[in-house]
Rosetta silent file (secondary structure, phi, psi, omega in degrees, C-alpha in Angstrom):
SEQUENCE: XXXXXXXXXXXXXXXXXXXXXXXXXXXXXXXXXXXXXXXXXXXXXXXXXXXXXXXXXXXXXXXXXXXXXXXXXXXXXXXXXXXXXXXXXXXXXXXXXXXXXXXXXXXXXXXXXXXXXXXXXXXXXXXXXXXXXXXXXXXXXXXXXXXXXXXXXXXXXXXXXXXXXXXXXXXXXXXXXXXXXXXXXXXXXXXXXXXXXXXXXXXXXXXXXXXXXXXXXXXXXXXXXXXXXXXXXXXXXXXXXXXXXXXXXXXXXXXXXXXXXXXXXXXXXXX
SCORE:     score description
SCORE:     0.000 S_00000001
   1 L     0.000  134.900 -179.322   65.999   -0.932    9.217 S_00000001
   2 L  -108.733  137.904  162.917   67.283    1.897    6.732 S_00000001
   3 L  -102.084  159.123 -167.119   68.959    1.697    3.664 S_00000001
   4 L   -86.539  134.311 -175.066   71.482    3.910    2.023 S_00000001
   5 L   -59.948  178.659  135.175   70.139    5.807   -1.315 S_00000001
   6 L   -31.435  127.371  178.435   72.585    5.104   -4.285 S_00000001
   7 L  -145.439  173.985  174.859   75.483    7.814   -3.740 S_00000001
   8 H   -45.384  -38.191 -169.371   78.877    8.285   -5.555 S_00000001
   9 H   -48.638  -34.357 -163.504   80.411    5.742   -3.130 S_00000001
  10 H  -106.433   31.017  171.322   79.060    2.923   -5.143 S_00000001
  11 L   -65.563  167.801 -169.950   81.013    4.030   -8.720 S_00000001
  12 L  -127.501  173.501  155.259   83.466    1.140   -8.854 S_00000001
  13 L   -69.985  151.055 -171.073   87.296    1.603  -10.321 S_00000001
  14 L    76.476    6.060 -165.622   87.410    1.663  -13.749 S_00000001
  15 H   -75.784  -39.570 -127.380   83.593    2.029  -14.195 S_00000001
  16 H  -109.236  -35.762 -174.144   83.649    4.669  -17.056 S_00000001
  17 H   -51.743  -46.365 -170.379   86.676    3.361  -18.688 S_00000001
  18 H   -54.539  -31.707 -174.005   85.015   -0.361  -18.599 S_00000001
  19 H   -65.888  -30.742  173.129   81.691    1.462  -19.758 S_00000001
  20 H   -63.199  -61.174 -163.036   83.952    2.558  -23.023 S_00000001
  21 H   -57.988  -48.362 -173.448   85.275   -0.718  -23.584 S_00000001
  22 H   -68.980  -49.711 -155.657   81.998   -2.665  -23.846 S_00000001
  23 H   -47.972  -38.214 -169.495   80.393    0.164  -25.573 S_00000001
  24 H   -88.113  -47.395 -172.535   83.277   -0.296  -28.710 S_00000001
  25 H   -77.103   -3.318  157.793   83.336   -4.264  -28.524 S_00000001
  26 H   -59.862  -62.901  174.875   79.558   -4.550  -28.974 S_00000001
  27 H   -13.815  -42.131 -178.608   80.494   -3.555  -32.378 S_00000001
  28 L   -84.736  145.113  172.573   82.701   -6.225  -32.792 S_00000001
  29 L   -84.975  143.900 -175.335   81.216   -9.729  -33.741 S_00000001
  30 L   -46.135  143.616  177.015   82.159  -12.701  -32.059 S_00000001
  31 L   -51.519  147.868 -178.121   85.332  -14.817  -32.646 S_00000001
  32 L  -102.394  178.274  168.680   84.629  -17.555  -34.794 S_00000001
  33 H   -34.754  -52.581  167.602   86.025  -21.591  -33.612 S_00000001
  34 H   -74.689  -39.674 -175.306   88.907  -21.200  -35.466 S_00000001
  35 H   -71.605  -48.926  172.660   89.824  -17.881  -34.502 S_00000001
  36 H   -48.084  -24.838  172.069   89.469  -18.819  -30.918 S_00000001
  37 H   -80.485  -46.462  167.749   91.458  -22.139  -31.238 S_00000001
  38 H  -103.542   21.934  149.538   94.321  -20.221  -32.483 S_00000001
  39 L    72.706   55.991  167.686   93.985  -17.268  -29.745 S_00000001
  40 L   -61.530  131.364  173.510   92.979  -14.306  -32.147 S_00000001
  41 L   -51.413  134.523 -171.810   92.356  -11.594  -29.473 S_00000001
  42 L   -86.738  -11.265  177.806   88.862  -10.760  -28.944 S_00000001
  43 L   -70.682  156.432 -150.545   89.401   -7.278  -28.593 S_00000001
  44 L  -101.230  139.991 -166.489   89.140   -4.607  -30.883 S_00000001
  45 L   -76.885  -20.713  171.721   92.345   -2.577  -32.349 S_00000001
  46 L   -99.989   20.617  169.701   90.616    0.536  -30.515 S_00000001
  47 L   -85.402  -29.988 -172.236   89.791   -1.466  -27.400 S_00000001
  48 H   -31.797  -85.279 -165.809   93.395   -2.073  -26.466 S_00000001
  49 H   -66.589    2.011  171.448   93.969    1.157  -24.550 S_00000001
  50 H   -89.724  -46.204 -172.539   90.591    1.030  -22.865 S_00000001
  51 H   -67.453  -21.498  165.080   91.122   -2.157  -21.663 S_00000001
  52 H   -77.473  -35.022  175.855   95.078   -1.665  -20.217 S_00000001
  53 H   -37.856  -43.732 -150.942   92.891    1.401  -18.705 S_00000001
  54 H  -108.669   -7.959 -174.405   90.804   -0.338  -17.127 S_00000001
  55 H  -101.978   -4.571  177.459   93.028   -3.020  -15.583 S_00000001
  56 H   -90.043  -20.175  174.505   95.203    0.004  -14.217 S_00000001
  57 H   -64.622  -44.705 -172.190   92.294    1.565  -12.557 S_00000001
  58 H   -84.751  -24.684 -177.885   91.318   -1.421  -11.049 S_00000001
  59 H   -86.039  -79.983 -166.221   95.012   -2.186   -9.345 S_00000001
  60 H   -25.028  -44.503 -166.823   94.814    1.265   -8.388 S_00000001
  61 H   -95.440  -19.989  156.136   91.446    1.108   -6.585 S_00000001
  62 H   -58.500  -85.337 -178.471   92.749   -2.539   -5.020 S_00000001
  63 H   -46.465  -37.152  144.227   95.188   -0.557   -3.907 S_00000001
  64 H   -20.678  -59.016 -168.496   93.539    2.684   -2.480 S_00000001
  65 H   -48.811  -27.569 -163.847   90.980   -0.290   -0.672 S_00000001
  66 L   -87.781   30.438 -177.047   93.842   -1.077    1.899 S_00000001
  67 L   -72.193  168.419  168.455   93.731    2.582    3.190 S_00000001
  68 L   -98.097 -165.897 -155.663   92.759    2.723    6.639 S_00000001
  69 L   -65.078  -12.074 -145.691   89.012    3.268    7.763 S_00000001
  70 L  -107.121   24.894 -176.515   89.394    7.401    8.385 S_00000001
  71 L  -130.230  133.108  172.083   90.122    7.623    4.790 S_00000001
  72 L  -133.326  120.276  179.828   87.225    7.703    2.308 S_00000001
  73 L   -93.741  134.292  144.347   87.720    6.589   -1.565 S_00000001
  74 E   -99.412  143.352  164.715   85.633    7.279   -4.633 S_00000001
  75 E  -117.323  145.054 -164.207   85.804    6.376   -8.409 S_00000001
  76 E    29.800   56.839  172.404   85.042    7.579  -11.572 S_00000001
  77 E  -112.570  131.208 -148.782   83.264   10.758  -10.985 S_00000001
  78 E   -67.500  161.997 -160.655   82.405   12.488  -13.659 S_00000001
  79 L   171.243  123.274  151.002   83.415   15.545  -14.060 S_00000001
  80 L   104.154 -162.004  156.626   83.938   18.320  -17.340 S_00000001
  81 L  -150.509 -162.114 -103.857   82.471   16.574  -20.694 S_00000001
  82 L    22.203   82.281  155.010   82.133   14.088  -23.343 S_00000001
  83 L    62.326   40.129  150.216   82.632   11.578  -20.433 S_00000001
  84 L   -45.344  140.358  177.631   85.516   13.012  -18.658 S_00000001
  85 E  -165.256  138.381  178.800   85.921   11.428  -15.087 S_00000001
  86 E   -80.972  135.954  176.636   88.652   11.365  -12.005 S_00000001
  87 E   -47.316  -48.241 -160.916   89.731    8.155  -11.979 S_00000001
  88 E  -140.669  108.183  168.037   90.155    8.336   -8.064 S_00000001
  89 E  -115.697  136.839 -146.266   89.198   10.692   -5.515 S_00000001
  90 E  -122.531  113.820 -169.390   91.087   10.150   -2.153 S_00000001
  91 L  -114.888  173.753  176.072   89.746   11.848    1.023 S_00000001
  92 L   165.195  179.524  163.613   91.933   11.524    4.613 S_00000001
  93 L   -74.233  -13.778  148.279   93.555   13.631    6.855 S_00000001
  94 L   -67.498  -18.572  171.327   95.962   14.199    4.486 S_00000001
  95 L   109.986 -173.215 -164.744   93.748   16.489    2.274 S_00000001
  96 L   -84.885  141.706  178.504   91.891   15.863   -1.015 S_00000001
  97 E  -155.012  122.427  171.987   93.903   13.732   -4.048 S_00000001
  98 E  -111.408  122.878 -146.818   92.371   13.432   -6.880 S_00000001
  99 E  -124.115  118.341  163.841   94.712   10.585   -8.594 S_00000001
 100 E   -81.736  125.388  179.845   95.101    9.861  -12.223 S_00000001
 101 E   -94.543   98.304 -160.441   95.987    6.778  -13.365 S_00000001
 102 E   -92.612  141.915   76.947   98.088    6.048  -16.235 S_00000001
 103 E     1.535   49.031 -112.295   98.943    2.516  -17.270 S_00000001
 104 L  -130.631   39.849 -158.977  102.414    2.785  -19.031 S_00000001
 105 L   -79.857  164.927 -174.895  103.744   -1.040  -18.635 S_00000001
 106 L    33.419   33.849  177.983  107.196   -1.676  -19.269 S_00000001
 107 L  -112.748  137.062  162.098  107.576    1.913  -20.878 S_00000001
 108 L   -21.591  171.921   98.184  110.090    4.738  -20.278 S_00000001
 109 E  -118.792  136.748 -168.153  108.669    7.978  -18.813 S_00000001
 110 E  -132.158  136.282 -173.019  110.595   10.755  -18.593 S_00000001
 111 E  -116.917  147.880  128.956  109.161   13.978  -16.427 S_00000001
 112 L  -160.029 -116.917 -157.642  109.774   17.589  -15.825 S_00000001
 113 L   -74.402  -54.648  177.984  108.425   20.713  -14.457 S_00000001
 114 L  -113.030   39.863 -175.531  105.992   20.755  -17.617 S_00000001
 115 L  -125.920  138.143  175.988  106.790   17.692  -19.750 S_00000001
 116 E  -133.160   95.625 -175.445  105.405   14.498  -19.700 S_00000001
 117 E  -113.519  138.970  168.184  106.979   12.003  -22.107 S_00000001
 118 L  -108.910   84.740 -161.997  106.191    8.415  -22.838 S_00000001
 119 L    79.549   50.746  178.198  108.596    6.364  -25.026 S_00000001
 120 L    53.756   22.639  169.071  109.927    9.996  -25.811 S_00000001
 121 L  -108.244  135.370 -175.938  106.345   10.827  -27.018 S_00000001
 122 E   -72.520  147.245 -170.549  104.673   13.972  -25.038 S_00000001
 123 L  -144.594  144.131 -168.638  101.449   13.225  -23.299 S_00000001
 124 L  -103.880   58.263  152.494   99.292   15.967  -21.691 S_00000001
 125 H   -55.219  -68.410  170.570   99.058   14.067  -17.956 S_00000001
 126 H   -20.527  -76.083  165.249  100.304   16.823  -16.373 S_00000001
 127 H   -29.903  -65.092 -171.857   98.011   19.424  -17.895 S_00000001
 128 H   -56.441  -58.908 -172.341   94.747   17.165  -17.364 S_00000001
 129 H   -50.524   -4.903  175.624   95.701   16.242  -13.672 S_00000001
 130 H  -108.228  -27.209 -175.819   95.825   20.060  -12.764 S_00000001
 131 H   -79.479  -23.336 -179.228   93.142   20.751  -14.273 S_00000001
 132 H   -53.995  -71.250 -150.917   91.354   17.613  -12.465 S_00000001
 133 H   -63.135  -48.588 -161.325   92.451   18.972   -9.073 S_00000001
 134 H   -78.532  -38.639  170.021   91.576   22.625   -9.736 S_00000001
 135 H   -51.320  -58.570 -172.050   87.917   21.656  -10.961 S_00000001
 136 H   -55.659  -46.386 -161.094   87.426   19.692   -7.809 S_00000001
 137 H   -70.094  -35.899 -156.914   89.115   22.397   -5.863 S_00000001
 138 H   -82.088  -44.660  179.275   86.658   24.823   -6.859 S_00000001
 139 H   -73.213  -52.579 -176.470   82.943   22.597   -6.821 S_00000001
 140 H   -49.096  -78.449 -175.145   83.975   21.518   -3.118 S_00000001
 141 H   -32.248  -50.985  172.042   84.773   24.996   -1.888 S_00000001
 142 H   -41.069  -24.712 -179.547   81.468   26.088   -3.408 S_00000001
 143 L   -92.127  -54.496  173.999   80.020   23.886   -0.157 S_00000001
 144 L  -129.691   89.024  177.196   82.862   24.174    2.149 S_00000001
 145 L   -43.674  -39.272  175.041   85.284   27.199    1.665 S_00000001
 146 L   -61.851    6.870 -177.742   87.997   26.470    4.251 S_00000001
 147 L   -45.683  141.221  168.731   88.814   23.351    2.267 S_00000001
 148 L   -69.136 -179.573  175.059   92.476   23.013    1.772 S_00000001
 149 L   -91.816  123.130 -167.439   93.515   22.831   -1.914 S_00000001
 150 L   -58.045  132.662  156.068   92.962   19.074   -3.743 S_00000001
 151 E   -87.928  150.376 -175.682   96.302   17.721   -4.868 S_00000001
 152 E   -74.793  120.806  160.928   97.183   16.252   -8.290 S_00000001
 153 E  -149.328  151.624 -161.338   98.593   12.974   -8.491 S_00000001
 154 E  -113.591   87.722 -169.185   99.775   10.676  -11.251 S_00000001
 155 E  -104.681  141.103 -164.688  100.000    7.045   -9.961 S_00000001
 156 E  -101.412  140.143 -166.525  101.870    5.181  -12.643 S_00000001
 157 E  -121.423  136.392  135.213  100.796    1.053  -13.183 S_00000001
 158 L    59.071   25.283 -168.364  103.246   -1.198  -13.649 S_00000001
 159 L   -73.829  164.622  171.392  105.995    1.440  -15.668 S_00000001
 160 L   -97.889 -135.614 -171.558  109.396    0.503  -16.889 S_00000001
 161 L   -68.780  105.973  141.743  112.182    3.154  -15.980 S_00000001
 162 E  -150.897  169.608 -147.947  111.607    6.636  -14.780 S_00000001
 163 E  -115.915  155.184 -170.429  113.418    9.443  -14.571 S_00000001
 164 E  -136.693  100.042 -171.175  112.353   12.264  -13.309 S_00000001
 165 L   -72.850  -48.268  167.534  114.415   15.512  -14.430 S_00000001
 166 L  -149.635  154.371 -165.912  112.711   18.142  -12.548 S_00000001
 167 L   -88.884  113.843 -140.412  109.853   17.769  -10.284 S_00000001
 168 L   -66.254  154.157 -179.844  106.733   19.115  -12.204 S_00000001
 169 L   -88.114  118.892 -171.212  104.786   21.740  -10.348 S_00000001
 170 L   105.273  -32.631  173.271  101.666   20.995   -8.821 S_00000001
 171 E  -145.561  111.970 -157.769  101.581   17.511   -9.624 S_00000001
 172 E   -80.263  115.651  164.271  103.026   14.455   -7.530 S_00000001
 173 E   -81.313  108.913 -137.017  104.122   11.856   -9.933 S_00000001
 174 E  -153.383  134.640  146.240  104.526    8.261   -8.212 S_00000001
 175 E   -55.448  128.582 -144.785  104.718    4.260   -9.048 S_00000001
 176 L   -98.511   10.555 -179.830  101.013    3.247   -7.679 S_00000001
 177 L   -89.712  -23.739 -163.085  103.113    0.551   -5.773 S_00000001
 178 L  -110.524    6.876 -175.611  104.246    3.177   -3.498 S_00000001
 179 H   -74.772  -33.866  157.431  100.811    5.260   -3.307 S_00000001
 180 H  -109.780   46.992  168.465   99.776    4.228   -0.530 S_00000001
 181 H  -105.419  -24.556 -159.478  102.513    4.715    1.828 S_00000001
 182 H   -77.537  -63.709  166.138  103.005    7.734    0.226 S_00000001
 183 H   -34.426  -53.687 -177.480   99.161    9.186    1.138 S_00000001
 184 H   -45.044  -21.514 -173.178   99.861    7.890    4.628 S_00000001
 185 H  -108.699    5.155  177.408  102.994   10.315    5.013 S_00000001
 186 L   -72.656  144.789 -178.783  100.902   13.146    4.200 S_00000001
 187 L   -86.059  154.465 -176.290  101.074   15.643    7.347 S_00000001
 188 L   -82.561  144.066 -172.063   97.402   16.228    8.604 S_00000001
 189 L  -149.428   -4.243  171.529   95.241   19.232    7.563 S_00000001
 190 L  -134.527  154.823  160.863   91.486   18.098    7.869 S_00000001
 191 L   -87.569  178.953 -172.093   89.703   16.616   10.839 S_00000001
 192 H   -73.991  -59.475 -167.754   87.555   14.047   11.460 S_00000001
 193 H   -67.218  -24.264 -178.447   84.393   15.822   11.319 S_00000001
 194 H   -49.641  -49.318 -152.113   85.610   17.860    8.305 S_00000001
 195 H   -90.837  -42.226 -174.292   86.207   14.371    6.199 S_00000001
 196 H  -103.684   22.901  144.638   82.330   13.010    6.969 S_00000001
 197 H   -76.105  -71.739 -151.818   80.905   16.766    5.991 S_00000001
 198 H   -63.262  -45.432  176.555   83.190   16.706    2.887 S_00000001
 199 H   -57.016  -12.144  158.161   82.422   12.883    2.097 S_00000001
 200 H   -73.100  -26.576 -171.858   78.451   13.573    2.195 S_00000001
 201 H   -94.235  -16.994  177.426   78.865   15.960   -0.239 S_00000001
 202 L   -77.636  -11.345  176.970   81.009   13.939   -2.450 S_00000001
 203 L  -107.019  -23.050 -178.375   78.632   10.833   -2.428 S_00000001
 204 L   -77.358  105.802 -150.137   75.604   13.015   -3.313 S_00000001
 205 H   -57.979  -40.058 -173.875   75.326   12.344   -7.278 S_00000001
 206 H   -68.606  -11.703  161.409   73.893   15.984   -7.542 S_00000001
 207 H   -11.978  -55.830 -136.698   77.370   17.181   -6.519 S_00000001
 208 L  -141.092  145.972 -155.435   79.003   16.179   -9.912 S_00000001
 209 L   -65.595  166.410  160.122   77.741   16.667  -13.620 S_00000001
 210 L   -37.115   90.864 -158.826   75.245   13.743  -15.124 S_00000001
 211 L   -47.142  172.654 -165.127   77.637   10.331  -16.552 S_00000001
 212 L   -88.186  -26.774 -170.995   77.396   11.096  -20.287 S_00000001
 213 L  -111.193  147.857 -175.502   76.259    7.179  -20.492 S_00000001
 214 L   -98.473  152.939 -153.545   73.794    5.085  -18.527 S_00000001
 215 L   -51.289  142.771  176.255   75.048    2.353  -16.036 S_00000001
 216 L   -83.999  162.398 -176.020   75.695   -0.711  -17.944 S_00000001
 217 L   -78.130  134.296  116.716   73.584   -3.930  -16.271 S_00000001
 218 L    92.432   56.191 -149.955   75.589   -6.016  -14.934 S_00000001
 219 H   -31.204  -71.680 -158.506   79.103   -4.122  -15.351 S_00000001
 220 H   -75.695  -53.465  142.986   81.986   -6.170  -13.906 S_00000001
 221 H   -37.373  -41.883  170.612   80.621   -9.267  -15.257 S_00000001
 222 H   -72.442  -62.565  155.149   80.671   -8.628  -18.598 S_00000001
 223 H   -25.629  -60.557 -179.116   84.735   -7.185  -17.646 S_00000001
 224 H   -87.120   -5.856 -175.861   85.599  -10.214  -16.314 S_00000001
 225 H   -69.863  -65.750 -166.110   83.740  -12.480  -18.801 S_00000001
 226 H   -51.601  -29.460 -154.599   85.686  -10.618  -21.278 S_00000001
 227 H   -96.519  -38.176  168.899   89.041  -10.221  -19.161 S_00000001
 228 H   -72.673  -53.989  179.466   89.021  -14.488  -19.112 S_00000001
 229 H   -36.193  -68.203 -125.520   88.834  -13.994  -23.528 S_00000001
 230 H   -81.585  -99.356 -174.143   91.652  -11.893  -23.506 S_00000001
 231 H   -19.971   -7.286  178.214   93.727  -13.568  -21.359 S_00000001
 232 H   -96.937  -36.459  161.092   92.849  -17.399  -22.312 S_00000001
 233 H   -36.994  -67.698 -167.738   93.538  -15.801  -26.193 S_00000001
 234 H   -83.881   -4.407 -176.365   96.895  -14.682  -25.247 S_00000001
 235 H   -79.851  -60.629 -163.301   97.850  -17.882  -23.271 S_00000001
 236 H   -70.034  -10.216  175.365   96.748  -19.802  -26.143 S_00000001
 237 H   -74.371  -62.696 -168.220   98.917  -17.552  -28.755 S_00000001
 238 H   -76.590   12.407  157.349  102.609  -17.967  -26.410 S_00000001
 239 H  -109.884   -8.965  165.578  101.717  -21.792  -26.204 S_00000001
 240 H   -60.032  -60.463  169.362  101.034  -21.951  -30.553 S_00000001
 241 H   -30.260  -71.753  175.525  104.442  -19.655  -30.094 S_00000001
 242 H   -48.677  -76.353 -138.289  106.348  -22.477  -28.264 S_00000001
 243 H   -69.915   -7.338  179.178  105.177  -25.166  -30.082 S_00000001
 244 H   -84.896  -24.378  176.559  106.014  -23.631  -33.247 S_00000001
 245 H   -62.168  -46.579 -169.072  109.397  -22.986  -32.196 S_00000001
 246 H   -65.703  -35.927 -177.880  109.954  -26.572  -30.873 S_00000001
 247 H   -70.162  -46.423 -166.334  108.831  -28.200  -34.024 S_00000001
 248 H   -39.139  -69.288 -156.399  111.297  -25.608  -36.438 S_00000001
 249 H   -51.040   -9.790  166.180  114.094  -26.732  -33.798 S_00000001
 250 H   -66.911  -56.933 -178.092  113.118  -30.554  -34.213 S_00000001
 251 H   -40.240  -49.637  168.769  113.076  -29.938  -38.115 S_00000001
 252 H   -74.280   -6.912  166.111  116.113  -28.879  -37.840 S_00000001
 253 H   -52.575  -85.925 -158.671  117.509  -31.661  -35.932 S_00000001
 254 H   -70.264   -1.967  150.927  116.641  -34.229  -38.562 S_00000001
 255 H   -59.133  -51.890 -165.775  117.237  -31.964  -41.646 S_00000001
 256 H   -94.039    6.217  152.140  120.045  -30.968  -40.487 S_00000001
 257 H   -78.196  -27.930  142.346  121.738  -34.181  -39.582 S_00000001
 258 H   -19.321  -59.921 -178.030  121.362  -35.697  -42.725 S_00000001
 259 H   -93.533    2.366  158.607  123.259  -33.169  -44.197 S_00000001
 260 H   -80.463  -44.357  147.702  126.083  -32.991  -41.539 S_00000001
 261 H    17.613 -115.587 -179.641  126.275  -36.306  -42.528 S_00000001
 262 H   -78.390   -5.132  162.074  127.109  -36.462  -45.468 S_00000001
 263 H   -65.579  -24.030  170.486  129.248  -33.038  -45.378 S_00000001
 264 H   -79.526  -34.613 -175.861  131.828  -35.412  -42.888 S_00000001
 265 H   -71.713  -30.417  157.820  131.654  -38.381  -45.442 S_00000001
 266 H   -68.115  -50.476 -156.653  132.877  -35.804  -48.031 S_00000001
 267 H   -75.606  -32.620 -170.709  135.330  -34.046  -45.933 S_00000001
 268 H   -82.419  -45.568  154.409  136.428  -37.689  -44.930 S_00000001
 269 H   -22.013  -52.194 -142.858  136.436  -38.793  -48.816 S_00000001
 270 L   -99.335    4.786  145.562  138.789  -36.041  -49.868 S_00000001
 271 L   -20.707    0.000    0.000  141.277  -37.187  -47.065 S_00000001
């Protein structure tokens, strides 16, 4: 019986971001009894966006899993440096996608051909995701030149409204609810044999530059250990929330009948 070496295949979603996150909350020291009792966040103020990162990565790459079998997905492969990495690379008969993920909940985004705004603030998605696609575009072709060209896409987690003014060039911008129907509708341009040549070379780690960081032990554990904190934290904050509300609104029952009170026994007085 043979086993398969370690390849690209077994990056997970979310691996590099999650590799960020622990790396900044080792820093932090543990919540103390009290902070945990009143559901101080355990996270870090510069953990935040790695950790909404990392939970958009991971609904992405849920989603991605329900492709069918002729489709082959990878994650977080590295690519450029200081720890640059495509979130998602998406192989099929639809062609090459290398898919960024952004994480934007309940926020505006407003698009056009070269604008990317978020709560009216500009964000360079656009830029990076072309640049994603054209690196990739270029190290594949170095193996197998007739490759079609990898497309850019921008799957959006969880967004509030957007509008889309004009449709940016180069790069398909999409709610990640609708990503994979959307792949699925691609017209076909590679073949079967094409897709398990290109997916050998895309699983071989020398492919793709060196991660800047070494794997952490025991990755996804440590995520979800942490991922029950934040969320048991934030439970315990909106039920401190109610209860503080219920008590003002008691207080104010019996304060304020007292004094309605006695404002009708004067108003009744002066009759």
């Amino acid at each position: 019986m043979t086993t398969q070496a370690p390849g690209m295949r077994d990056q997970i979603a979310g691996q590099s971001v999650i590799e960020e996150l622990l790396r900044l909350q080792q820093a932090i020291p543990p919540r103390s009894g009290f902070a945990r009792f009143w559901g101080y966040s355990p996270l870090a103020a510069e953990s935040v966006a790695w950790y909404r990162g990392a939970q958009g990565e991971i609904e992405v790459g849920r989603i991605l899993s329900r492709l069918p079998p002729e489709w082959r997905v990878f994650h977080a492969l590295p690519i450029g440096k200081a720890g640059a990495d495509i979130d998602h690379l998406v192989l099929g008969p639809g062609g090459i996608f290398t898919i960024n993920t952004k994480h934007h909940r309940g926020k505006k985004i407003w698009i056009a051909d070269r604008s990317f705004l978020v709560n009216g603030q500009k964000q360079p998605h656009l830029r990076n995701s072309k640049f994603e696609a054209t690196r990739v575009t270029r190290m594949l072709r170095e193996r197998m030149p007739q490759l079609p060209t990898a497309q850019a896409v921008i799957a959006l987690v969880s967004p509030g409204q957007i509008t889309i003014r004009k449709t940016p060039d180069a790069v398909t911008v999409l709610d990640a609810n609708y990503l994979r129907r959307w792949l699925l509708k691609r017209p076909i341009v590679l073949a079967e044999t094409d897709l398990v040549e290109l997916a050998a070379i895309v699983d071989a780690p020398p492919t793709w530059p060196a991660p800047a960081l070494p794997l952490t032990p025991n990755l996804m554990a440590k995520f979800a250990s942490l991922d029950v904190d934040v969320r048991t934290a934030r439970t315990r904050r909106t039920v401190w929330k109610l209860l503080s509300i219920g008590t003002a609104s008691v207080l104010a029952v019996f304060v304020g009948l007292p004094l309605l009170s006695r404002a009708v026994e004067g108003f009744i007085t002066n009759l």
